[in-house]
C-alpha positions as CSV (number, residue, x, y, z in Angstrom):
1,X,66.2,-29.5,-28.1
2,X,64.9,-26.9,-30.5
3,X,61.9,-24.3,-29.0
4,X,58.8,-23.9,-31.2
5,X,58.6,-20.5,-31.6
6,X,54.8,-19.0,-33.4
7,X,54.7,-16.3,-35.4
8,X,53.1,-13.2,-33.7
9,X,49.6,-12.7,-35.3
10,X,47.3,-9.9,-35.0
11,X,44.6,-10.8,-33.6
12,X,40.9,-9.1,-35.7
13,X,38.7,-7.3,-33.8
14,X,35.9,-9.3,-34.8
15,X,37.5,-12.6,-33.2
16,X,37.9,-10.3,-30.1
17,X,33.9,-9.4,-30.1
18,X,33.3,-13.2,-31.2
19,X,35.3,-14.5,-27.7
20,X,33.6,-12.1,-25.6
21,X,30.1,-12.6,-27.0
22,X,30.4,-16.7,-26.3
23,X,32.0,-15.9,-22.7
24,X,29.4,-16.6,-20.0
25,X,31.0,-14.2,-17.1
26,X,29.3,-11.8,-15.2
27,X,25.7,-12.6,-16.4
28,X,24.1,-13.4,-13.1
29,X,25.2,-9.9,-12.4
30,X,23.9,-8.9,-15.5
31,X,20.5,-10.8,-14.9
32,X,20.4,-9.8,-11.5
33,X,20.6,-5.8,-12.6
34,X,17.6,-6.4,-14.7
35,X,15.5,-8.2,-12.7
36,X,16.0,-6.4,-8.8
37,X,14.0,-3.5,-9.7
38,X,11.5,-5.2,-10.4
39,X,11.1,-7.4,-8.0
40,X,11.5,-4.2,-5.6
41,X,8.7,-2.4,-7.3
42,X,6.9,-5.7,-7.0
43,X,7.1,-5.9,-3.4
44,X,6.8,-1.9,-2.8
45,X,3.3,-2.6,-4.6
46,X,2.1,-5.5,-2.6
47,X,3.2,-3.6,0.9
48,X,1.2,0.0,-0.4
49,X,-1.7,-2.7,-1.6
50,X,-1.9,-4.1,1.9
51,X,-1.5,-1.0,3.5
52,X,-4.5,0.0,1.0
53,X,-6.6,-2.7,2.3
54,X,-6.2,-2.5,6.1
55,X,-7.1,1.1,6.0
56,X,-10.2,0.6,3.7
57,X,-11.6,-2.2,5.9
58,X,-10.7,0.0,9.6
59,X,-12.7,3.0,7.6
60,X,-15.7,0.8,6.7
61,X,-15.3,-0.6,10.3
62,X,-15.5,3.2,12.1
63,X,-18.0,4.0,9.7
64,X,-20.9,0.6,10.6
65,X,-20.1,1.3,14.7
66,X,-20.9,5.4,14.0
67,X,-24.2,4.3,12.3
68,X,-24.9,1.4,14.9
69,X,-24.2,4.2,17.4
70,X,-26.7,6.2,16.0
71,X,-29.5,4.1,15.0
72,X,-29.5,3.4,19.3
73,X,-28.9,6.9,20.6
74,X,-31.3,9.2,21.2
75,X,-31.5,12.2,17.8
76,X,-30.0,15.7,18.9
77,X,-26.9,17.4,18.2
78,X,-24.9,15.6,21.2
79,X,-25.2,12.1,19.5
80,X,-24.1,13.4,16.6
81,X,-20.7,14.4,18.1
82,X,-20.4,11.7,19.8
83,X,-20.9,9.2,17.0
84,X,-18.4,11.9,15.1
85,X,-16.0,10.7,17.9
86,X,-16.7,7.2,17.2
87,X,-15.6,6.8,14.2
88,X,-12.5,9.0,14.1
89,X,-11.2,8.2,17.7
90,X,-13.3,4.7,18.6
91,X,-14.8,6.1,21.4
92,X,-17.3,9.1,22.0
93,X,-14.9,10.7,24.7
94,X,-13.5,11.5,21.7
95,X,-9.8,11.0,23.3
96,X,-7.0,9.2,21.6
97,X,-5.5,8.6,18.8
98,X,-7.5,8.3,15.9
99,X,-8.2,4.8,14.2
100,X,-6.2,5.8,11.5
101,X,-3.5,8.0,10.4
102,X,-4.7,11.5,9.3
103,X,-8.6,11.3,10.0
104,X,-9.6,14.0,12.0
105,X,-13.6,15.1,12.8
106,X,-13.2,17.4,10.0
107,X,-13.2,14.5,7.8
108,X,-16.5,12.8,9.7
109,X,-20.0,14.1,8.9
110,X,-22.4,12.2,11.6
111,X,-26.1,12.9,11.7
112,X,-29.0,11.3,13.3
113,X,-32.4,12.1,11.7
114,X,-35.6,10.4,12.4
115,X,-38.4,10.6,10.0
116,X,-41.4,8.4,9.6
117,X,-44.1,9.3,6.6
118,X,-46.1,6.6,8.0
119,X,-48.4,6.1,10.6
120,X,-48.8,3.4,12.6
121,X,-51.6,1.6,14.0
């Protein structure tokens, strides 16, 4: 029984490029490398937007109870304080820890002022 034996060919390097370029391996990797960063910037954005939100709505919340406070306490310079307190601490012992992260009363400018240009009969 005779072997068949081939002649050795070279092989072009354009065939190789050719093989490789029809070759499907590694392109979920591939895909996957392009598309996780964004999807993590995507879901950094949505978690900073929420976080965005919540603290928008507890400031507009601090801020209506201060006024309310206000509009029903008598005028002078301790209801001011207090409604100071309010809003940074949610209370006018002005103890805890303020509603949110890095308000202080420095921040807060509360002040009651009754004025009427009208009189009444």
């Amino acid at each position: 029984m005779r072997s068949i034996v081939r002649p050795f060919s070279i092989v072009s390097p354009f065939s190789l490029v050719r093989r490789f370029a029809r070759s499907e391996r590694g392109t979920q990797l591939v895909e996957l490398a392009i598309v996780l960063p964004v999807l993590l910037v995507l879901f950094g954005a949505t978690a900073e937007f929420g976080r965005f939100f919540y603290t928008y709505q507890t400031l507009t919340k601090a801020t209506r109870v201060g006024a309310r406070y206000l509009t029903t306490a008598p005028t002078g310079g301790t209801a001011d304080g207090k409604a100071q307190n309010l809003v940074v601490y949610g209370n006018t012992a002005g103890t805890g820890d303020p509603v949110v992260y890095g308000l202080s009363s420095a921040n807060v400018r509360a002040r009651s002022a009754a004025r009427s240009s009208s009189s009444w009969r």
